[in-house]
C-alpha positions as CSV (number, residue, x, y, z in Angstrom):
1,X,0.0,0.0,0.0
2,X,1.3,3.5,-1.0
3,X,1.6,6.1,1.7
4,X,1.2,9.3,-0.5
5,X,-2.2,7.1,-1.6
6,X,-3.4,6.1,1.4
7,X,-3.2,9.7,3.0
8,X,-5.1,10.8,0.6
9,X,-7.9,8.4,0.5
10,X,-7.8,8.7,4.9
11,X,-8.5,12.1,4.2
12,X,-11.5,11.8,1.9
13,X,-12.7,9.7,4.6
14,X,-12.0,12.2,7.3
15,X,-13.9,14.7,5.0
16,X,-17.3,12.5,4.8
17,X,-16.9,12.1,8.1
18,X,-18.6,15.5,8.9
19,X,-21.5,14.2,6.5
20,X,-22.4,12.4,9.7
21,X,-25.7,12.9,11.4
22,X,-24.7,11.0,14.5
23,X,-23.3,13.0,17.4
24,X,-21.6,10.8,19.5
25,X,-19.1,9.8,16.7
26,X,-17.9,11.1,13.2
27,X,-16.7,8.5,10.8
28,X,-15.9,8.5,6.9
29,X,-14.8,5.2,5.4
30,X,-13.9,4.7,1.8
31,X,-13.4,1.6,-0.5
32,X,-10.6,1.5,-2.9
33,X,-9.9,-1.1,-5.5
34,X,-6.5,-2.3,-6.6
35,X,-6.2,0.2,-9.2
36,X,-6.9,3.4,-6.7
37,X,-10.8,3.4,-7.6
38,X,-12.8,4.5,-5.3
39,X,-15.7,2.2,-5.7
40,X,-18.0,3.0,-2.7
41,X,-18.1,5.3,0.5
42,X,-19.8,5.8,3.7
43,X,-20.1,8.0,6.5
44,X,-22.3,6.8,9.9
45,X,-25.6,8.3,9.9
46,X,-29.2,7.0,10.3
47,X,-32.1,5.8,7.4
48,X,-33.7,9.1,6.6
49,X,-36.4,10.8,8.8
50,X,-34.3,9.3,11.7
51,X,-33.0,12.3,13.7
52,X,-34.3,12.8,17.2
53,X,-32.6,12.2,20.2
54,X,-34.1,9.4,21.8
55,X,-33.4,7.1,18.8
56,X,-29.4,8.3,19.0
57,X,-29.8,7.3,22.3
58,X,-31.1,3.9,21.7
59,X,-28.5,3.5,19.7
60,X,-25.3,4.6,21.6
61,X,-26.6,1.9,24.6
62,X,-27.1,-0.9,22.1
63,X,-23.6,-0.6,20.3
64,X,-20.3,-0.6,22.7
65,X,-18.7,1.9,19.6
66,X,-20.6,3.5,17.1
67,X,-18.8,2.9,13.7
68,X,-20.9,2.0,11.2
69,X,-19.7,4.0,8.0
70,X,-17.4,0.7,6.8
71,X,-21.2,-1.0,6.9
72,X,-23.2,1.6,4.8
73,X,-20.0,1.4,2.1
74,X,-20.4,-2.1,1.9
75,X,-23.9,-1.9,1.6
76,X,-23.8,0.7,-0.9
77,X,-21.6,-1.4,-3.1
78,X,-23.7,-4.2,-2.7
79,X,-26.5,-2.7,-4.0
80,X,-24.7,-1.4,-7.0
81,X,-23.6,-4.9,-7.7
82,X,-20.0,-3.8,-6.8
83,X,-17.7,-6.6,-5.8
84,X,-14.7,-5.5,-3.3
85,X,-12.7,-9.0,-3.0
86,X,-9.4,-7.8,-2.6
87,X,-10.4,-4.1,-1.9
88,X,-8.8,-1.7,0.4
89,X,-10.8,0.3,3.3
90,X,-10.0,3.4,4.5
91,X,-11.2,4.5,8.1
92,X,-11.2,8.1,9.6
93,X,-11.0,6.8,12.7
94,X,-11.0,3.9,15.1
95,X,-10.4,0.9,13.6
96,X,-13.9,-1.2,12.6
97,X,-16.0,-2.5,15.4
98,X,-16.6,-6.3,15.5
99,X,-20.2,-6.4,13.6
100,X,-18.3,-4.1,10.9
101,X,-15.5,-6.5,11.0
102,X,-17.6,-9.1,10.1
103,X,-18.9,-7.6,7.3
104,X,-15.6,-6.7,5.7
105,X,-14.1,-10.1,6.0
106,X,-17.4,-11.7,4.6
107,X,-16.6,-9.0,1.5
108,X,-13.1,-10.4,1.2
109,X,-12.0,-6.7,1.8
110,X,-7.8,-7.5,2.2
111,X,-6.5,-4.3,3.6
112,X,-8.0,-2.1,6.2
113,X,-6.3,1.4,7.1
114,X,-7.5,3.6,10.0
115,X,-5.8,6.6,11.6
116,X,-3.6,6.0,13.9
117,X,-5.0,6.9,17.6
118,X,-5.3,5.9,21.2
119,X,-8.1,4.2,21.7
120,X,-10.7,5.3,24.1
121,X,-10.9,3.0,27.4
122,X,-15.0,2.0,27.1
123,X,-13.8,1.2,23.1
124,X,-11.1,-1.0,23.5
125,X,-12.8,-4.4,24.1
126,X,-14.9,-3.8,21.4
127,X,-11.2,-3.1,18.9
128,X,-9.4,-6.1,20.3
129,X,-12.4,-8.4,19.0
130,X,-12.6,-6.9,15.7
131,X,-8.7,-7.0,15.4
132,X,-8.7,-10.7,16.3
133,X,-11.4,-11.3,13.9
134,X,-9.2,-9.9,10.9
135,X,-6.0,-12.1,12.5
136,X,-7.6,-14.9,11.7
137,X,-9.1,-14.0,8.4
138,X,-5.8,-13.1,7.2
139,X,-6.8,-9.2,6.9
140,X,-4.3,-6.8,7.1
141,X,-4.9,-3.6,9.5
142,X,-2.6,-0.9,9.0
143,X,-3.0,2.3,11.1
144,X,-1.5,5.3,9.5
145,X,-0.2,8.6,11.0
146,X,-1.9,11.5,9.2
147,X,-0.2,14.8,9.6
């Protein structure tokens, strides 16, 4: 993976990241093929007409970390009949929670990049599963420093 490429696609995803309706967290993914195509993108937010408070709240309880942009990308693609075996993703942030990480190894997603951060103590559980889940499926996560 090419440094000078991969800051650049970190920082498109750092720029959707402030697409996001959701509060508690902002988070910008983005899914590159092997030829530097983007082929789909996300950003957390909710279905529309979903914006009041109690539902944000519902939500924060029921998920440990809120990171759910890798899922609407892969959704995205799926609907547009977009395959990503092999693909690269590109995280703004943490890296993937565990129900994310699920979804990108059942893509066949080979790379995931995230900015490089300490991560928050009430998170950390929830980023050791998911980065056991891509040790055993072979996925490489790489956490870059963005200047």
């Amino acid at each position: 993976m090419e440094t000078d490429w991969s800051l650049r696609f970190i920082k498109l995803a750092q720029y959707l990241s402030t697409w996001s309706k959701d509060p508690s967290t902002k988070v910008g993914c983005v899914i590159v093929g092997a030829d530097r195509e983007i082929l789909s993108t996300g950003f957390n937010g909710f279905p529309r007409g979903i914006g009041d408070d109690d539902r944000l709240n519902d939500r924060a309880k029921k998920y440990p970390i809120i990171c759910h942009a890798e899922e609407n990308a892969i959704l995205h693609a799926a609907r547009n009949g977009i395959p990503l075996k092999g693909s690269f993703l590109y995280v703004s942030s943490l890296p993937p929670c565990a129900r994310c990480a699920r979804m990108i190894i059942q893509t066949g997603i080979s790379v995931v990049a995230h900015v490089e951060q300490e991560v928050p103590e009430r998170w950390r559980e929830e980023v050791e599963t998911s980065a056991n889940l891509f040790a055993e499926a072979g996925v490489l996560v790489q956490p870059l420093r963005v200047f």
